[in-house]
C-alpha positions in Angstrom: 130.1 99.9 125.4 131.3 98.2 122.0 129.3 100.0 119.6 129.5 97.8 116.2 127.8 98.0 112.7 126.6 95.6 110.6 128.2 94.7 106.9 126.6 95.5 104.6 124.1 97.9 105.6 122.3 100.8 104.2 121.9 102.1 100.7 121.3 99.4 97.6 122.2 99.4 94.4 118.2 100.6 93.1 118.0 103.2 95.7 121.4 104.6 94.3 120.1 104.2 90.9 117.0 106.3 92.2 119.0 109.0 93.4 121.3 109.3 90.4 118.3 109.6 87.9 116.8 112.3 90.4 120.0 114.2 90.6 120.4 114.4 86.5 116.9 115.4 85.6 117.3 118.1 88.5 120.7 119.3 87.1 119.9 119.2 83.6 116.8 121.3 83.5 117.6 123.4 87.2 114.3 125.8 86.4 111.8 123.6 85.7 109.6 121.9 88.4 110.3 118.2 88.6 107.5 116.0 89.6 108.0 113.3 91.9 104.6 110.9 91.7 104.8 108.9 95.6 108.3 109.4 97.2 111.5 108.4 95.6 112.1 106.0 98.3 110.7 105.7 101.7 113.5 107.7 103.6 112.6 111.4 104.7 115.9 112.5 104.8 116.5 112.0 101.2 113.3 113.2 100.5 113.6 116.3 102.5 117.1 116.9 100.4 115.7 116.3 97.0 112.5 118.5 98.0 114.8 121.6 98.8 116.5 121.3 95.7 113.1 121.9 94.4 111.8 118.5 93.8 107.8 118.6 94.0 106.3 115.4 95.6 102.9 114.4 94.7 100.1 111.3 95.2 97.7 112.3 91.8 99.0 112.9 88.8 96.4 115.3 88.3 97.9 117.1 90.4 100.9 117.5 88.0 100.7 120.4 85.2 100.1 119.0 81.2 103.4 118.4 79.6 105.2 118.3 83.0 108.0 116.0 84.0 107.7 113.3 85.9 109.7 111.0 88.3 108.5 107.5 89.1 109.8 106.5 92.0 111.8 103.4 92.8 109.0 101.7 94.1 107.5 101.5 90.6 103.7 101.8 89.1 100.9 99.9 87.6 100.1 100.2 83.9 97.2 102.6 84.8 99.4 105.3 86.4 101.6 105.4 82.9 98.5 105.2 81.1 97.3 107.9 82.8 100.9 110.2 82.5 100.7 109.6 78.9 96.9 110.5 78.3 98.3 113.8 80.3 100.7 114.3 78.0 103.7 114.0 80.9 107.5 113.6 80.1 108.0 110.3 82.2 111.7 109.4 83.7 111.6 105.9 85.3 113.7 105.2 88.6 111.8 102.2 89.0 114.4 99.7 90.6 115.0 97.2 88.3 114.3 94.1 90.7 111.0 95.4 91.1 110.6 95.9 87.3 111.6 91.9 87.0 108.2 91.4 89.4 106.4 93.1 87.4 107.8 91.2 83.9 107.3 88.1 85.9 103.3 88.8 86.8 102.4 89.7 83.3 104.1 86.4 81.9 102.4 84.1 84.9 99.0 85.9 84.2 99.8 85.4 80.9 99.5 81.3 81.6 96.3 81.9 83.3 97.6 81.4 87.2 96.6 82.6 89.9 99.4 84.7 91.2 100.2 84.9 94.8 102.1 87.9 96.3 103.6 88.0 99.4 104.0 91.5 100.3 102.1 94.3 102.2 99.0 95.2 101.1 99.2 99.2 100.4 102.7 99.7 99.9 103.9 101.2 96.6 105.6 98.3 95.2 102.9 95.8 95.8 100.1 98.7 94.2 102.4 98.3 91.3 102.8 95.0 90.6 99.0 94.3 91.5 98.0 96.4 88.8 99.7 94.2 86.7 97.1 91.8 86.5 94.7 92.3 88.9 91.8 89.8 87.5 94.8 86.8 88.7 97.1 88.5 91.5 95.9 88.7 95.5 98.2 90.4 98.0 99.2 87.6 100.4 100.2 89.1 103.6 98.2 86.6 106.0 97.2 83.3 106.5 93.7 84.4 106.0 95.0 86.0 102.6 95.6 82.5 101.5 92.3 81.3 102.4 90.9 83.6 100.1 92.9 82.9 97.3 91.8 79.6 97.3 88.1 80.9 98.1 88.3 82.7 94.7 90.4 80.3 92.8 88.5 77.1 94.0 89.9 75.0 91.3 93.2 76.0 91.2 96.0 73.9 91.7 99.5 75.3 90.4 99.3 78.8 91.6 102.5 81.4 90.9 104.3 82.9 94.0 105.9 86.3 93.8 107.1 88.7 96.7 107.6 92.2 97.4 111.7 92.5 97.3 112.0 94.1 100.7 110.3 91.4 102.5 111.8 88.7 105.0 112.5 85.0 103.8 110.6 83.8 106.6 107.5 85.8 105.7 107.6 84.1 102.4 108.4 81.1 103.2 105.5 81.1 106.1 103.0 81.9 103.3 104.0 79.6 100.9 103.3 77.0 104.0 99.8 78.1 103.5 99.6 77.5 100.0 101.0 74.1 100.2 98.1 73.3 103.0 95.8 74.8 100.8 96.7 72.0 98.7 98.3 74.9 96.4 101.1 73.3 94.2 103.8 76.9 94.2 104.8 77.7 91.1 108.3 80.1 91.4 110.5 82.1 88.8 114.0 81.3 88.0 114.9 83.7 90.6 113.2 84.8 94.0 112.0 88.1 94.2 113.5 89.1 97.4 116.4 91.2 95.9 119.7 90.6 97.2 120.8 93.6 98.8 117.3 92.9 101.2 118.6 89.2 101.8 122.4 90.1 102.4 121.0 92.9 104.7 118.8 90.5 106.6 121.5 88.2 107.1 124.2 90.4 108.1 122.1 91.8 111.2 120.7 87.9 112.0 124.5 87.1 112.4 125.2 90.3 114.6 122.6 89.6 116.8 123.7 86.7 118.3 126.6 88.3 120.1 124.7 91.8 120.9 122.4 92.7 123.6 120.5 95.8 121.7 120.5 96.5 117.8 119.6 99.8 116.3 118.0 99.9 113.0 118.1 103.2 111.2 115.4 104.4 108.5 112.3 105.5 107.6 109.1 104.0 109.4 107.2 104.0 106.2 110.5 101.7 104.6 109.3 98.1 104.2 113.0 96.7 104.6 114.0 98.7 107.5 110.8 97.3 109.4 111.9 93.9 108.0 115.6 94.3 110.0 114.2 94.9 113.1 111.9 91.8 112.6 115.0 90.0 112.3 117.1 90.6 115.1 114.3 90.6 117.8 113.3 87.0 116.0 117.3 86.0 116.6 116.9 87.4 120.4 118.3 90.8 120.4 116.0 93.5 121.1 115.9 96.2 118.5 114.8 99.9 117.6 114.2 101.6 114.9 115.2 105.1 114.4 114.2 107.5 111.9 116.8 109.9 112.8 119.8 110.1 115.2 117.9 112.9 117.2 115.2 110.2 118.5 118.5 108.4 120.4 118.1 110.9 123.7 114.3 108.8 123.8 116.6 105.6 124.4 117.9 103.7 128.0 120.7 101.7 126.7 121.6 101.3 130.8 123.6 97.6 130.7 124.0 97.5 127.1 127.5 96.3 126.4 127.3 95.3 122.9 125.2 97.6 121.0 124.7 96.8 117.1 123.9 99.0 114.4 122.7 99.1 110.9 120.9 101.4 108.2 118.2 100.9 105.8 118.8 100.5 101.8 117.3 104.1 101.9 119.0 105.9 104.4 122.1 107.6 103.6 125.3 106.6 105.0 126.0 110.5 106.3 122.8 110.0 108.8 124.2 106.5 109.9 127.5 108.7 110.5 125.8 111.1 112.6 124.1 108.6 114.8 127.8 106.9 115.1 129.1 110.0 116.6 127.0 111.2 118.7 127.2 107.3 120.3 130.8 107.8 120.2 130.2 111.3 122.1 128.1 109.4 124.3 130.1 106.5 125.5 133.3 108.8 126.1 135.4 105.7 124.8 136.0 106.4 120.9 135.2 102.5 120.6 133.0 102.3 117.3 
């Protein structure tokens, strides 16, 4: 079995930045508790190291002592959730990616104009909380075709309406929706750049490419990470069957019987050392040394 990986793959540029701010407010102040408010990122093997270096992860801020630190995650969060850290009196340290920070710039200066703001994400993930609380009198989470049909239910008169998009989503999920404005008879209005962040798109494309010559792909990261999801999406919509694995242990569950060409790649939160681990004990497995 040819066991081959997909370039690039796993950890981008604002999970990195995540972990770096994480690692200096831990150093700097090693006795106090640091607060993470939602997780870092959506990977629990990073989570699980930063927690035994005695990060504290929590989903109220209530929760968090007055005066306490806290860590935003890279997800980011509405203007109520810093509101509500500074009426507490918290010590704030942002890790909010900064391609989700542009969303956010670019909802308050569409609301701003008075459009009704589309965005293409899914509903309930942290990102798309965020950004929604932006604005929420002009933004509606657009994750279905129904979704459109009540955007237009609740803007009736509308007829320039601004698009905006999770960063970890698919092209084609935007592009799908943005269909269903334009039936709606929706004119899109776009920013100077797409929000689908770049590490996302090259990601997507690398494993659309590699999936054409294997027969399985292998997707590794968290089940709650929206762009891990997103690469499995794309190889089974370019033919190639995929799983996704939160962790190299869950290969034993697998029955790669006939697979010749087995591709792999890693989420933008997993670390490299776990996509390591699941490449040896393939390696181990095949009894060839072929990686």
């Amino acid at each position: 079995m040819e066991i081959v990986v997909a370039e690039p793959h796993g950890m981008c540029s604002g999970v990195a930045r995540a972990l770096r701010i994480a690692d200096k407010a831990l150093a700097e102040s090693p006795g106090e508790p640091l607060w993470c408010f939602h997780e870092l990122v959506h990977n629990e093997h990073v989570v699980a190291g930063l927690r035994a270096r005695g990060a504290r992860f929590v989903n109220d801020l209530a929760a968090i002592p007055a005066g306490g630190r806290v860590l935003f995650s890279a997800h980011g969060v509405s203007p109520a959730v810093r509101e509500a850290a500074r009426a507490r009196g918290l010590r704030v340290i942002d890790a909010t990616c900064p391609f989700v920070a542009k969303v956010h710039r670019e909802a308050l200066a569409f609301a701003r104009r008075g459009l009704p703001i589309a965005l293409v994400g899914h509903r309930g993930h942290d990102e798309v909380v965020g950004v929604l609380g932006e604005a929420p009198e002009r933004i509606r989470v657009v994750e279905t075709t129904a979704d459109a049909d009540a955007l237009r239910t609740d803007f009736p008169e509308a007829v320039d309406v601004a698009v905006l998009s999770q960063t970890t989503v698919s092209r084609a999920m935007v592009e799908a929706r943005v269909g269903d404005l334009r039936a709606l008879g929706f004119v899109p209005c776009f920013p100077d750049r797409r929000d689908i962040c770049t590490a996302t798109q090259e990601r997507q494309d690398a494993v659309r490419a590699l999936a054409a010559r294997a027969d399985r792909f292998l997707v590794l990261g968290s089940r709650t990470s929206s762009n891990s999801k997103r690469l499995v999406e794309v190889a089974e919509s370019a033919g190639c069957p995929a799983t996704l694995l939160a962790s190299p242990d869950e290969l034993g569950a697998l029955d790669l019987t006939g697979v010749r060409t087995l591709a792999l790649t890693s989420g933008a939160s997993t670390p490299e050392h776990v996509l390591d681990a699941l490449r040896a004990r393939l390696t181990a497995d095949n009894g060839t040394g072929e990686v």
